[in-house]
N, C-alpha and C positions, 0 to 999 in steps of 0.2 A: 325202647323206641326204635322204630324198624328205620333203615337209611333213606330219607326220600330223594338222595341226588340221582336225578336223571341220569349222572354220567360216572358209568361202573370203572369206566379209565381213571378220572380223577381221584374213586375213592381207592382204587389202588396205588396211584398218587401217592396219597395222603399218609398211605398205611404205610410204603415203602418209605417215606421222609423222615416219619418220628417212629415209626419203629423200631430202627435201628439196622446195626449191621446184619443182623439172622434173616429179616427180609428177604432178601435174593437168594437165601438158600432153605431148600423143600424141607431141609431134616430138622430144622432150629425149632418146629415147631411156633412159628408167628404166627398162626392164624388166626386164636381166639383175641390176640393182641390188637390185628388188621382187623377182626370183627368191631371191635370196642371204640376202635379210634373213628371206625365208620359211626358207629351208635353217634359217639361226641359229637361231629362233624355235622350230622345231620340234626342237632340239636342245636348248634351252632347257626344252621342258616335259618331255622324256625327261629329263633329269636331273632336274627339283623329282619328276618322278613316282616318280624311284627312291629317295630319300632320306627314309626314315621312320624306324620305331620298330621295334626288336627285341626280337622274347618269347626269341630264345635267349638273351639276356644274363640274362634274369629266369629261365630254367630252371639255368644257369650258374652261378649264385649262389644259387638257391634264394631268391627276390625278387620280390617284388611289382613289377608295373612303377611303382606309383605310388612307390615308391623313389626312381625319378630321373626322373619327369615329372609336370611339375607339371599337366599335359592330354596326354596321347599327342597330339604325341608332343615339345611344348614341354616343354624341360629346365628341371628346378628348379635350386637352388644345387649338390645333392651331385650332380644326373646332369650337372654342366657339369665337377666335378670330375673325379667317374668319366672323362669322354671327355677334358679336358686329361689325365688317366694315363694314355692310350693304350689306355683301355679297361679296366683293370684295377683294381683293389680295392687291392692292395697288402696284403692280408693273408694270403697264401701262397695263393690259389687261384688265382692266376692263371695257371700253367701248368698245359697241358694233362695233364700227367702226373698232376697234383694230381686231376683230376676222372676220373668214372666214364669207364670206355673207350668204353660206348656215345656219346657226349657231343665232339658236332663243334662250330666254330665257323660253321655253314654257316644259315643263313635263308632264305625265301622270302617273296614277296608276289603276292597277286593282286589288281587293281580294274576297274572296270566304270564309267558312269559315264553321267548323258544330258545333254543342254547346247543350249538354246533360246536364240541368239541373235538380237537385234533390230539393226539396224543405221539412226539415223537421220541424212541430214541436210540440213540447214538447216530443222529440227523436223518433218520430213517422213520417213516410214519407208518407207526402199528398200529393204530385206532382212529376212525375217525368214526362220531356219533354224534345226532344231532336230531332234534324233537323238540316239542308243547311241552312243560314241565307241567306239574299237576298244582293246580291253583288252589287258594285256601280261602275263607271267610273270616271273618275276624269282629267279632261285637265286645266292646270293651268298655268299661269307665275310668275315665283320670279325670284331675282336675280337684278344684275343691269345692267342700260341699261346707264351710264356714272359713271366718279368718284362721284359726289354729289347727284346722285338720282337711290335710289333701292325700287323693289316696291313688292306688293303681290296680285293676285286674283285670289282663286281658286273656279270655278264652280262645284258642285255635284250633280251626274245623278246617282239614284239607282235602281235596277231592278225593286221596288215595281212604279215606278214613280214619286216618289217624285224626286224633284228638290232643290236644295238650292246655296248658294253659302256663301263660308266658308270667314272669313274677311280677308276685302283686307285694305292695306294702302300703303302710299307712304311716302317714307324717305328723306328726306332732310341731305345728309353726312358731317360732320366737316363743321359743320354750324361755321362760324367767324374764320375757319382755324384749328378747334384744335381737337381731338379723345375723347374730355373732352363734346362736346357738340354737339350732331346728334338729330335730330327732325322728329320726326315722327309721321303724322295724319291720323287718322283712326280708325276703328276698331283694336286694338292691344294685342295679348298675354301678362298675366301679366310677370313678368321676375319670377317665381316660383323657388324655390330651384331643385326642380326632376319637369322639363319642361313635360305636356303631350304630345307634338308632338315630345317628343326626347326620350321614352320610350319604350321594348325592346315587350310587351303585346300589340297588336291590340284590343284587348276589353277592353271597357269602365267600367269597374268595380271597379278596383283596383285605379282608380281616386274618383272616385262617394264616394268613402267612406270617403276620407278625407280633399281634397278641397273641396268637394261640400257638405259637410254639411252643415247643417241647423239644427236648432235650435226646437221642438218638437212644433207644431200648430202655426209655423211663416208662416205669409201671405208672406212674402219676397220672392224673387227667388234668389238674390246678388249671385253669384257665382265665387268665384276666381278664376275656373278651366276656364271656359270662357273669350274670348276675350271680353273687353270691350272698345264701342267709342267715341273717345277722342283725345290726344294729348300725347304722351311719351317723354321723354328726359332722354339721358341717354347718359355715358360718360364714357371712359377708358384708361389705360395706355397702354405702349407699350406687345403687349402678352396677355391684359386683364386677367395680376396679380389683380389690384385693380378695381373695375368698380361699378359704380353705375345704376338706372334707376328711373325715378318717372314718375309713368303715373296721368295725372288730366281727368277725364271720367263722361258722365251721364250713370249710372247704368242701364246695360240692361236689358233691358225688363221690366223698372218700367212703370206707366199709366204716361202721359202727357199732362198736361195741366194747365194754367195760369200760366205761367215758362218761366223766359226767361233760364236761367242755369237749364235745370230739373235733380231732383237725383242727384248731384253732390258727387261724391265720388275723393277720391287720394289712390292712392299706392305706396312703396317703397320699394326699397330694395339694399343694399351696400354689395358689398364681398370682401374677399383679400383672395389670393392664394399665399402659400408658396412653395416653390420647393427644393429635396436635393438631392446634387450631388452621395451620397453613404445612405449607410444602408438598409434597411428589409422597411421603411417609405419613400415610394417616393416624396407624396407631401400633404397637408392638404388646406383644401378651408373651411373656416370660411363665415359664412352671417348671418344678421339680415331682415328682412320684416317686413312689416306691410300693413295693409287696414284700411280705415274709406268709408263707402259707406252709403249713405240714401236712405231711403222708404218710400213713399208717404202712411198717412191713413188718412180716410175719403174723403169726397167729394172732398174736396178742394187740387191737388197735391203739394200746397205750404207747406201743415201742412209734416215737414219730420222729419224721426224717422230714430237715427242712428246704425250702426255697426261697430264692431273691430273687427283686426284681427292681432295679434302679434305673431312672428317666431322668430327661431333660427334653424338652418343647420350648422352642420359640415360634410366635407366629407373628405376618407381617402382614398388615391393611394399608393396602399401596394406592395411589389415583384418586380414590375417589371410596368417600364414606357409605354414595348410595351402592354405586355400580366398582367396586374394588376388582384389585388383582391380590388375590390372598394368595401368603406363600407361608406354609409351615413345615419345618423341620424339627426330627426327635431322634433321640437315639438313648438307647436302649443297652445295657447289658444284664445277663441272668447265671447265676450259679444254683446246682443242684447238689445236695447230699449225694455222695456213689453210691450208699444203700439204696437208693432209688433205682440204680439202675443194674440189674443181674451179672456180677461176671465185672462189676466196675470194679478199677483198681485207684482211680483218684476221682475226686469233685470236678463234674466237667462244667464247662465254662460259655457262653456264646456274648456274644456282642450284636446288635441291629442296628439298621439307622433307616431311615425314610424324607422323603422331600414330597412334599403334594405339591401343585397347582392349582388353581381355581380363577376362575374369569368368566366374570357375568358381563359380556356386555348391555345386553339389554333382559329387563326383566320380561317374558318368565324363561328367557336361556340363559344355559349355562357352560361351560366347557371345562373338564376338569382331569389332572394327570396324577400319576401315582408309580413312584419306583419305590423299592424295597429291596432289604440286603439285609441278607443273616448269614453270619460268620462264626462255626462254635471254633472257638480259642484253645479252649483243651477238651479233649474225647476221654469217656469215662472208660473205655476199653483202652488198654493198650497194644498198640499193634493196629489200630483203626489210622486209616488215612485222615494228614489233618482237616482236611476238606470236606470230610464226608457229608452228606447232610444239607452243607451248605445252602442259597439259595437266594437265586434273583427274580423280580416279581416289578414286570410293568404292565401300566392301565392308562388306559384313553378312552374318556366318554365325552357325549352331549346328553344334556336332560332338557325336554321342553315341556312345559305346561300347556296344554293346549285350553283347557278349562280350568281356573284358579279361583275361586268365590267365598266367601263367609258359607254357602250350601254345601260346596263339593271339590273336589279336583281331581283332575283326569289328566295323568302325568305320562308322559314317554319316552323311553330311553334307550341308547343304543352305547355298547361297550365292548369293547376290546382287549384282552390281559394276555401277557405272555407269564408264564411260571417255570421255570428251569429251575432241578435238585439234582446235585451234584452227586453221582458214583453209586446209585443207588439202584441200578438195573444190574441184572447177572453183565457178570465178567466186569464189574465198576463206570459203566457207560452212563451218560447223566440222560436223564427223562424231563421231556419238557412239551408243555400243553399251553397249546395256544386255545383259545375260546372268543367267539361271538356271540353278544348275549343281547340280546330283543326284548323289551317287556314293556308291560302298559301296569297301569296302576292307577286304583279309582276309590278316592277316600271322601266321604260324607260323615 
């Protein structure tokens, strides 16, 4: 898949961040490396671009979309329920047959978008770029088509002519009867604390920095921000207060071959949400996650080298049940096998942590913040500075719905992010990109 970021500063960026230390220098031979991480990246932002908000579900139901979003297209309590049932209500309309025959589970989207890049560093600005990005089409089905089977496949058409199609699966609903045990094969989103396709930023940024990290000269691609395919099973209570998920997956995009199970990775993660009938504290949702994924080195894709990935998430519904002030915190640490990375002499180490904001005061606005901190602990090179790498990453937007209906919505957003990484320009000077980002977006 060719890169589609508009902005050629960012994807060297990118390259120089998890590349590692050979980056900054001509002879190490990084390039096919910088190539690769460009391919992921723009793979990366085709998927957050396809994952939003659906008015056929509100046409389906005869439902306001503020129903199950607390901001199109940020899910409240009932639309987290709605989508652990697989999409369905569970009050006899859920099958197709139930609803008018005009009446498909089929959606589309269109966005547009413009994005002024500044690129500084060592406080000096070497790049500034800024354009239209090239817009996509998007015809898709979710939703479900009886009470035991809801499914997902969406196609993407973008102006440049790329083609893809975003991951599809099919779900198997209260598999043996019970809301504790739904089965789902496919390509599947991990169940993450701050979901990408339910985030409030159309650009792939404010992701990139801290699920899809990687580790400084790791050959790996492993990315939790991406759907991985496999098989998911995941289960909850009435309201999905308590819920779990664990997906078993081969790790996309490792090589394969002599494997019957290739890459074999698991994920997990359990939450419990509290709720109060009074006070300034509306409700608290506590989680734990984790990942173990493998990567194939050398000839042989049997030889696998593994990764972790351990979490904690709290979130906090403050003021007010319709119109909240949500606040969530995570933190994150990740270890890599040093077979992973060329030239490694120990298992290197990183820690993250993040804080968002959110404040609707009046529906359809929104206003929403985002800091981010990556810190690796120990460097698989020795003789690497312990900093290298590192990385700070803040955001401020508003989103307005100007048109919000069971037909259509016509949404607009404006965002701001700064990114600073640590030591990673010749002579060890840190690079950092500020961005304004513009964009409209129109879902029927």
């Amino acid at each position: 898949m060719v890169c589609s970021w508009n902005n050629v500063a960012r994807a060297a960026l990118v390259a120089a961040a998890f590349a590692g230390p050979g980056v900054a220098k001509a002879d190490t031979g990084a390039g096919r490396e910088t190539a690769e991480r460009q391919r992921m990246y723009a793979a990366v932002r085709r998927y957050l671009e396809a994952r939003r908000e659906i008015p056929a579900f509100a046409r389906k139901y005869g439902m306001k979309c503020s129903a199950c979003h607390l901001a199109v297209p940020v899910l409240n309590q009932f639309g987290q329920a709605f989508k652990d049932n697989g999409y369905r209500m569970k009050n006899g309309t859920d099958d197709l047959r139930a609803n008018e025959p005009a009446y498909w589970p089929l959606f589309g989207w269109l966005w547009k978008n413009y994005e002024l890049d500044v690129q500084r560093v060592a406080g000096k600005t070497v790049q500034e770029r800024g354009g239209i990005s090239n817009g996509a089409l998007v015809l898709g089905g979710l939703g479900s088509i009886g009470d035991k089977v809801s499914f997902r496949f969406v196609p993407i058409i973008y102006e440049d002519g790329n083609t893809i199609v975003d991951h599809g699966w099919i779900r198997y609903n209260q598999a043996f009867g019970s809301d504790w045990f739904n089965i789902k094969v496919g390509a599947a989103e991990l169940d993450l604390p701050i979901n990408p396709g339910r985030e409030y930023n159309m650009g792939a940024s404010r992701f990139a920095v801290l699920y899809n990290y990687s580790v400084p000269g790791s050959i790996s691609s492993f990315s939790m921000l991406l759907p991985q395919p496999g098989v998911e099973i995941m289960g909850h209570d009435l309201g999905s207060r308590n819920r779990y998920s664990v997906n078993l997956f081969n790790t996309g995009g490792a090589p394969r071959a002599h494997c019957v199970f290739c890459s074999p990775g698991i994920f997990g993660r359990v939450t419990h949400r509290q709720e109060f009938a009074t006070g300034f504290l509306r409700a608290v949702r506590a989680g734990v996650f984790g990942a173990y994924a493998t990567w194939p080195v050398g000839p042989d894709t049997s030889d696998l080298k593994g990764q972790q990935r351990l979490g904690g998430d709290v979130e906090l519904w403050l003021g007010s049940d319709v119109l909240p002030l949500r606040a969530t915190l995570m933190a994150m640490t990740g270890r890599d096998d040093r077979a992973l990375v060329p030239a490694a002499t120990q298992d290197p180490k990183f820690n993250t942590g993040m804080l968002q904001l959110e404040y609707v005061p009046k529906l359809p606005l929104v206003f929403y913040g985002r800091l981010q901190v990556i810190r690796n602990q120990r460097q698989a090179i020795a003789g690497t500075p312990g900093d290298f790498g590192d990385q700070d990453f803040q955001l401020v937007g508003v989103r307005h719905a100007v048109e919000l209906n069971s037909r259509f919505a016509w949404l607009l957003e404006l965002t701001y992010w700064r990114w600073t990484i640590k030591h990673v320009a010749p002579g060890g000077a840190n690079v950092t990109n500020h961005t304004v980002w513009l964009g409209t977006h129109l879902d029927f």
